[in-house]
N, C-alpha and C positions, 0 to 999 in steps of 0.2 A: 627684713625686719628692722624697723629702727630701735637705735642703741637708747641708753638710759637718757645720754646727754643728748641725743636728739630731741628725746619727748619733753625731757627740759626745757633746751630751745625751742621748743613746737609749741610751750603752752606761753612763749613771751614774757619771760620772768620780769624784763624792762617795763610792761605795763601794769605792773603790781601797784608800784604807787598810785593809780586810778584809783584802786581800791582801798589800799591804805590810810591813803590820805582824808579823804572823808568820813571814815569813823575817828581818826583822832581829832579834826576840828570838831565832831560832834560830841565825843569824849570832850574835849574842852567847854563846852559848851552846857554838858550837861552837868559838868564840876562847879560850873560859875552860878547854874541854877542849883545846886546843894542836891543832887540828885543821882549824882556818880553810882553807878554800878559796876564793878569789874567785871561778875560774871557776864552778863547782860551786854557789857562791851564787848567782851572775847566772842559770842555769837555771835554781833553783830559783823565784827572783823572777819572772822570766818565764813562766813555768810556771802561778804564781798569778794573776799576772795575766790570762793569756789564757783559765785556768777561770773569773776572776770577772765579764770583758767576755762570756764564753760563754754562762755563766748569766744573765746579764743583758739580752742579748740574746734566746736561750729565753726567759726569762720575758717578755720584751714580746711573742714569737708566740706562746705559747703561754694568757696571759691573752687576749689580743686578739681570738684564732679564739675565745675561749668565751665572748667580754665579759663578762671580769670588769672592764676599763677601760672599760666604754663612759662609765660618769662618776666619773671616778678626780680625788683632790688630790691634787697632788705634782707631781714630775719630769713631763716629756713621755714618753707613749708613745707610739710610733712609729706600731706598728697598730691602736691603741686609738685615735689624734686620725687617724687616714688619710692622715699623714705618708710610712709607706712602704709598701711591699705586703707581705701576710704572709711570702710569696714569699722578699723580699727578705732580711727580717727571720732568713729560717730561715736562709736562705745564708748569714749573715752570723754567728750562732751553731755551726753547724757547722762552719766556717770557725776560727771560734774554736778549738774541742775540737781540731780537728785538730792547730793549732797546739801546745798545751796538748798533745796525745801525742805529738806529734813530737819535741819537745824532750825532755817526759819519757822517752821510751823512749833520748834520746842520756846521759842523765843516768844511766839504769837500767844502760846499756850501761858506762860505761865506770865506774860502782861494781863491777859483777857481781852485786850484788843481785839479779836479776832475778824474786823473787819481789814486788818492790816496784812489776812491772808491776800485780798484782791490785788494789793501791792504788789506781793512775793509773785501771784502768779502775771501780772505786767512785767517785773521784770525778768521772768523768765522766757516770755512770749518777745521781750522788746528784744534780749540776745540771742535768741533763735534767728527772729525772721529780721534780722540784720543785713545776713548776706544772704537765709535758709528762704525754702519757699520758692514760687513760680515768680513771686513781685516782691523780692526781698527791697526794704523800704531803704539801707544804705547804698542799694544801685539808684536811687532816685534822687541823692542829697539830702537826707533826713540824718545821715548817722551822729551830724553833731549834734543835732537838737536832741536826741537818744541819752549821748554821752552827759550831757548836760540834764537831762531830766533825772537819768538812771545814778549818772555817779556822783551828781551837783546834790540837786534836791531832794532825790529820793534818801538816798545815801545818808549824808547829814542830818538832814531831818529827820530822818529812821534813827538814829541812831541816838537823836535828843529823842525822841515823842518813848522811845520803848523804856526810857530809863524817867524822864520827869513827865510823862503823860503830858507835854504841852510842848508847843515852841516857842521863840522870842524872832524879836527885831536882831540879835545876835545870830542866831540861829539860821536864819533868811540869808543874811550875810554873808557868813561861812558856803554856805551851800552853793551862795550865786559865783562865789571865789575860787572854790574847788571846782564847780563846774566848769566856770569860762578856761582855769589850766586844763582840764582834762580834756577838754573840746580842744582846746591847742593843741595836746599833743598829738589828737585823732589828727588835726590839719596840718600839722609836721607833715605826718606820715604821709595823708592821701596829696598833699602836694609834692613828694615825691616820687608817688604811682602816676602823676596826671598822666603822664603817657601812655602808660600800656594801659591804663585802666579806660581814656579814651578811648583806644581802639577796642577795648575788649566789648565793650561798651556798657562800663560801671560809672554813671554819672555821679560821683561824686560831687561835692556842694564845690571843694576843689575845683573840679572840673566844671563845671558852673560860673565859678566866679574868676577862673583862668589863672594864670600864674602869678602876674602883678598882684590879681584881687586879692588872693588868697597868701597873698606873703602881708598886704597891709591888713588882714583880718587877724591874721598870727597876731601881728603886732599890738591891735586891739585888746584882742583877750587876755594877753600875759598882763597891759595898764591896768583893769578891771577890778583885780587883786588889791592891789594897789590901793584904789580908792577908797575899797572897801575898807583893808587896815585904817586908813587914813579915817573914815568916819566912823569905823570902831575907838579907833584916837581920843577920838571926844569925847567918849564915854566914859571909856579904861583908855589911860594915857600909857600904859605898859604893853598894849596889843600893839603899840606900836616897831614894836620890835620887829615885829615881822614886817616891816620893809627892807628890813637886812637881804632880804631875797632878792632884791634889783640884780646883788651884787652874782649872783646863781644865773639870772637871766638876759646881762648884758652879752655871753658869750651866743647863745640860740639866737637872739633876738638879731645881732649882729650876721650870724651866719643867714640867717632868713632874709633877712633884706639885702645882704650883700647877691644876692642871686644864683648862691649854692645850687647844686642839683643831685639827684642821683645818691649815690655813698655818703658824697659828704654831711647831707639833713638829716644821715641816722643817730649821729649826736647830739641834735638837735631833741629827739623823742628823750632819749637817755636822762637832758641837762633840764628839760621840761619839765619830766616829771619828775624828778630830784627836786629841784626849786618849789614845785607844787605839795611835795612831801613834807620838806625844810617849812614853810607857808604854814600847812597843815600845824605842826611840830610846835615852831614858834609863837602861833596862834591860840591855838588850843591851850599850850601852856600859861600863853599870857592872860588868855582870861577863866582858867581853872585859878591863877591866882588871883585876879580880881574878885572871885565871886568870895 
């Protein structure tokens, strides 16, 4: 039976900023449109959360029943090291989701939105059949356009539309910036499984685009951010603060093209999405005080 601190480590506490982070650039966002809700915020936080501990959890039973972990680097998995039982593992995922619709549907309820259920239920369907499923769509190269839809767009823009019933040219922005970091950190990661996931045969987009490709893609998505501060700049000359983040991203960025492998890239996930948080953080502030 695994310990507390396992299931700890089992649900990947390191990729919480995925989720973090894009409700607070949307919180920021929805401050600048005069439209801030705390409570409305706190769902929506919550919300991501319990999809990003859900998916995480899915993904350790659902790699695990098909060993694709039977010799994995990185994080502990659960079913994959016979830490817990698949069993356990699923219960503890679906458990999750539940969470994650329960709230969302109190969120959907008391906007009126309620076409914003079809959301909730894509993105429970997008973190399932990730790795779950006969044709899970992240054995095919799909998982960053996922990462990118679910914790970019969906994310932020959910998180402006439920509190000021609209988006903005701001808003679009945010979403495309948190997106492309959290698609980096997914290609951290899966460019450190190329190997075994090769063999396993988890085609990762990684694994697609092969080792060189996928270290100059990294380096891509982390510029991305970037630009965007930079053309939030012209608008609100104070969002420009969040270029302070190069200074978070010179270390990953470095270890990624230096041709790191294995252990060493796991800091890379860590310094990712710290920087991506920081981002968030510095953003979202800078234009709650613009507005």
């Amino acid at each position: 039976m695994a310990t507390v601190a396992e299931w700890i480590e089992g649900a990947r506490p390191r990729t919480l900023p995925n989720a973090v982070a894009p409700v607070l650039a949307g919180v920021g966002v929805a401050a600048q449109l005069d439209a801030l809700s705390w409570w409305r915020s706190l769902l929506a936080l919550l919300v991501a959360l319990a999809l990003i501990v859900g998916v995480n959890f899915a993904n350790d039973y659902s790699d695990g029943v098909k060993g694709t972990d039977s010799d994995r680097v990185g994080p502990l998995r659960l079913v994959g090291s016979g830490a817990a039982s698949a069993k356990a593992v699923l219960a503890a995922a679906l458990t999750s989701f539940a969470v994650a619709g329960v709230l969302g549907l109190v969120l959907v309820a008391v906007t009126g939105q309620w076409w914003l259920l079809l959301v909730g239920a894509a993105c429970i369907a997008g973190a399932w059949f990730y790795t779950g499923g006969s044709r899970p769509y992240g054995y095919a190269g799909f998982g960053e356009v996922a990462v990118f839809v679910f914790f970019g767009l969906a994310a932020v823009l959910g998180t402006v539309y439920v509190q000021a019933e609209r988006v903005s040219w701001e808003a679009l922005g945010c979403a495309v910036a948190v997106g492309c970091l959290s698609m980096a950190v997914l290609v951290a990661n899966n460019l450190r499984d190329i190997p075994t996931d090769r063999v396993a045969g988890k085609i990762t987009l990684a694994v697609r685009l092969g080792d060189s490709g996928t270290r100059r893609f990294y380096a891509v998505l982390v510029v991305v951010p970037l630009l965007v501060t930079i053309a939030l700049g012209v608008a609100h000359p104070v969002a420009l603060v969040g270029l302070a983040t190069v200074a978070l991203l010179i270390a990953p960025v470095r270890t990624v093209l230096s041709g790191s492998t294995g252990l060493q890239l796991i800091p890379v996930l860590r310094d990712t999405g710290f920087a991506m948080l920081a981002w968030a953080i510095l953003t979202g502030a800078a234009l709650a005080f613009a507005g």
